[in-house]
N, C-alpha and C positions, 0 to 999 in steps of 0.2 A: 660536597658531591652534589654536584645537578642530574634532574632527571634527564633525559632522552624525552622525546616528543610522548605525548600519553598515549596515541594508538601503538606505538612500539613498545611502550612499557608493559602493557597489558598485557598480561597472560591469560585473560578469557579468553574460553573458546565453548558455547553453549551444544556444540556437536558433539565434547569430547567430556559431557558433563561438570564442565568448570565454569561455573556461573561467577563466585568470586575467588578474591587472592587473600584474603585475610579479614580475622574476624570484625565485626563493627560495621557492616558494609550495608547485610540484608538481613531477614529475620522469614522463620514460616512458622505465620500463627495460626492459631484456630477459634472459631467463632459459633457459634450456637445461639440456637432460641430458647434454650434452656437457661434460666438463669441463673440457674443452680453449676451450672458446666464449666470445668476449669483446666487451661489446658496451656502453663506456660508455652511461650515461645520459643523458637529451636534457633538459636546462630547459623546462618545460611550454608559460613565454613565445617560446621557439624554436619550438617545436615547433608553436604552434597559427598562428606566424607566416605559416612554409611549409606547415601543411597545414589549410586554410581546412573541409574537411568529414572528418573523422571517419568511416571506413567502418563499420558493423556489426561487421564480420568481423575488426576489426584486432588484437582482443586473442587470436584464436585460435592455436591452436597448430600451428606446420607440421609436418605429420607425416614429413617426408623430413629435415628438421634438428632438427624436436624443439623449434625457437626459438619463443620466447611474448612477446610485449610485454605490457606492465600498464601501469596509472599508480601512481604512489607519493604521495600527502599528506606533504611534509616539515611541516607544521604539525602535523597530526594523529596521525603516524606509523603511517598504514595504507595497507593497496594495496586496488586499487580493479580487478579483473580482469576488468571489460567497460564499456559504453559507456554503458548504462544507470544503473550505480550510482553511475560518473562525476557524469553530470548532476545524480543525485536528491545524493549528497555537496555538491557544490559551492555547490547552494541553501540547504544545511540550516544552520539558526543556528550549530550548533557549529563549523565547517569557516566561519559567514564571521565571528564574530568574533577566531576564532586568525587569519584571514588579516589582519584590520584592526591588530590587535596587531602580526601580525607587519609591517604596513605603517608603523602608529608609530613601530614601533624603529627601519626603515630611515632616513625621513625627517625621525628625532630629536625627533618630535609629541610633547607629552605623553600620558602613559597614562591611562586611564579611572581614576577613582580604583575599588582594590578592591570596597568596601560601598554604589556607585552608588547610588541608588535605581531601578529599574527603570520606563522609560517606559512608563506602560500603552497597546498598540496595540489599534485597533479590529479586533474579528473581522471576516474576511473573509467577506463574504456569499457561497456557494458557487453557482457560474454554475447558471442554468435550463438542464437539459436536458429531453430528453424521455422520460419515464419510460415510454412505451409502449415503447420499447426495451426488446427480453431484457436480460437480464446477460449473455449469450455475445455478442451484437451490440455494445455497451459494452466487454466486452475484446478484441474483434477490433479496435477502432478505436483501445487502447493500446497502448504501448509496456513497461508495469509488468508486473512479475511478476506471477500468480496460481496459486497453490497451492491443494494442498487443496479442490479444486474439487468433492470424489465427497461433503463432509460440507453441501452445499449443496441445498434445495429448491426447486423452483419449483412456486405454486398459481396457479393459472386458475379464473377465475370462470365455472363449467359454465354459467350460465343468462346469461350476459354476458358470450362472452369477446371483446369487445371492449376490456374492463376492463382494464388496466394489468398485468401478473402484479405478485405481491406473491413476498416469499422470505425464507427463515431459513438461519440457519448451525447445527447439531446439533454441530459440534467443540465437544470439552470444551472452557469457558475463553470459548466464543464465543455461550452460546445467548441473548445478550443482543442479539442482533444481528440486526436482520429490517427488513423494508421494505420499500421499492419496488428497483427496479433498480437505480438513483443509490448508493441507501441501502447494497445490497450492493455494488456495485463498488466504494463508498469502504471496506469493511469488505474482502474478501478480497484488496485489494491495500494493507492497509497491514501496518505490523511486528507487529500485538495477534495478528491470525490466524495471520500468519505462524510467531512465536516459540511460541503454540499447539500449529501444525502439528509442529514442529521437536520441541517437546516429545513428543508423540502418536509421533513416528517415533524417538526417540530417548529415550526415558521415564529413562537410565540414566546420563544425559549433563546433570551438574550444571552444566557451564559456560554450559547455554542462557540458564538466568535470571537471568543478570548480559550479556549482549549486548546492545549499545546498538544503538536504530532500525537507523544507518547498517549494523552490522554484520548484523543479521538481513536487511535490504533485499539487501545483497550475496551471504548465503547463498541466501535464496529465487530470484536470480538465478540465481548459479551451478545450483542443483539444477533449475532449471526447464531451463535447458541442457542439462544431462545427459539430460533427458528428450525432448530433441529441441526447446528454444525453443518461443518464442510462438505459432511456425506449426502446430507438431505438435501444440499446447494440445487434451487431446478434453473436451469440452462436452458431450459423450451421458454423461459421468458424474452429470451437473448431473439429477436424477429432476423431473421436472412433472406432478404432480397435479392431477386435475379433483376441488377437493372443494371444495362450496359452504360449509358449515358452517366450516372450517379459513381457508377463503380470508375469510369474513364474521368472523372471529373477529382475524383480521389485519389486516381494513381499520379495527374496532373499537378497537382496543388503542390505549391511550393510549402515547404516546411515554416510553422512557424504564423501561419495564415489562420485565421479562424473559418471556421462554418459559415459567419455573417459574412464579411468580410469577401467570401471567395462567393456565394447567391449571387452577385449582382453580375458578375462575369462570365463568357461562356468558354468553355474548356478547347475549343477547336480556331476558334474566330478571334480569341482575346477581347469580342468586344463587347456587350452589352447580355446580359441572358434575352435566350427567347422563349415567351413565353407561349409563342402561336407556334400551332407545330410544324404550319407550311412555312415557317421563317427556318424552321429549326432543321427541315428535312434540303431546304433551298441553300444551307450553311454545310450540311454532311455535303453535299453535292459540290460545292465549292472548295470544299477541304479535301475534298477525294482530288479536282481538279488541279486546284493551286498548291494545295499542301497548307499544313498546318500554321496558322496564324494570316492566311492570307489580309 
């Protein structure tokens, strides 16, 4: 008996309280400064038996005992220190095919052979939102980490701002990164910005650029914590410019273009940028004329 693909096999669903399928998989331990404090560890499938929702606040630390709960990946052998990086772990391909493995070995299935050939899946078409949405409005409605939030701009279109805002990210590592709202909330909440940021805060700290997803997901967590959580998130770092030219120059850009890349050309003329403004007002005047790319 062979398995089906492991995302079909999987029966998690962290929305519906099912983090695993069988004992062996995860553990919630507890840890203290006390070292007198002793407080075996719970089997994940216990655990999620009797506690059907998961608080927010479970992995925090009591300040009167000092006692902390975490979760532990015995598949993966890492901890997992709030409820967040829980969830985002538990989806991620690496954490569900050690779990499926580790489910063969239990029920004595055959193993995938090592040099598989790999099923090729169809990309997932990313849901329609609405892009008249801020990026602040967007993460107030997640639960995801967001960092780094002060190397982010927002333009408005002065002569339309009914227009959609458009945004870029200026962090080294990320000026590749621009678009509508959608566009950036999928960029500063993933690991690329993240492990950027980490890098920028920590320039001297070789260990960042060997950190996989899950572990920079974790970090961005935890430091968003420190800074007081999602709620205390300030969004008045995010600067919004009203500039017609910058904002036209961003609804222009072909996808796929960087920041550098697109400075050296001008958005009406296709030729050269100007940097003198009587070249630049002599170029509107021409494009009003001839039309665009004259």
């Amino acid at each position: 008996m062979a398995l089906r693909s492991e995302r079909q096999d999987s029966k998690v669903d962290p929305d519906k309280g099912v983090y695993v399928e069988m004992e062996g998989i995860m553990e919630v331990r507890y840890s203290s400064e006390d070292v007198d404090y002793e407080e075996r560890p719970e089997d994940f499938m216990h655990f999620q038996s009797r506690v059907r929702e998961i608080s927010e606040d479970f992995c925090h630390k009591d300040k009167e005992t000092t006692s902390q709960a975490y979760f532990y990946c015995l598949v993966c052998n890492c901890d997992l220190k709030s409820l967040r990086p829980l969830r985002d772990h538990v989806r991620g391909n690496k954490h569900i095919r050690k779990a499926c493995e580790k489910k063969r070995q239990i029920l004595d299935l055959p193993q995938e052979p090592q040099n598989a050939p790999r099923v090729k899946k169809s990309k997932k078409e990313r849901p329609s939102v609405d892009v008249g949405l801020t990026l602040a409005q967007r993460l107030e409605e997640c639960g995801l980490p967001a960092i780094g939030l002060t190397y982010v701009r927002e333009y408005i279109n002065p002569k339309k701002q009914s227009d959609h805002p458009l945004y870029t990210c200026r962090q080294e590592g990320c000026k590749s990164a621009w678009g509508t709202s959608d566009d950036m909330f999928n960029h500063v909440t993933k690991s690329k910005h993240h492990k950027c940021f980490f890098r920028k805060l920590n320039p001297k700290d070789c260990r960042i650029a060997g950190l996989s997803r899950a572990d920079i997901l974790q970090m961005a967590a935890e430091y968003e914590e420190e800074q007081g959580g999602s709620e205390e998130r300030d969004y008045e770092v995010i600067i919004s410019e009203m500039d017609y030219e910058k904002y036209m120059e961003l609804r222009h850009r072909p996808y796929g273009r960087s920041e550098k890349k697109t400075t050296s050309t001008c958005w009406l003329c296709g030729k050269l940028s100007h940097t003198d403004k009587v070249l630049t007002d002599q170029c509107r005047l021409m494009t009003a004329i001839l039309g665009q790319g004259w």
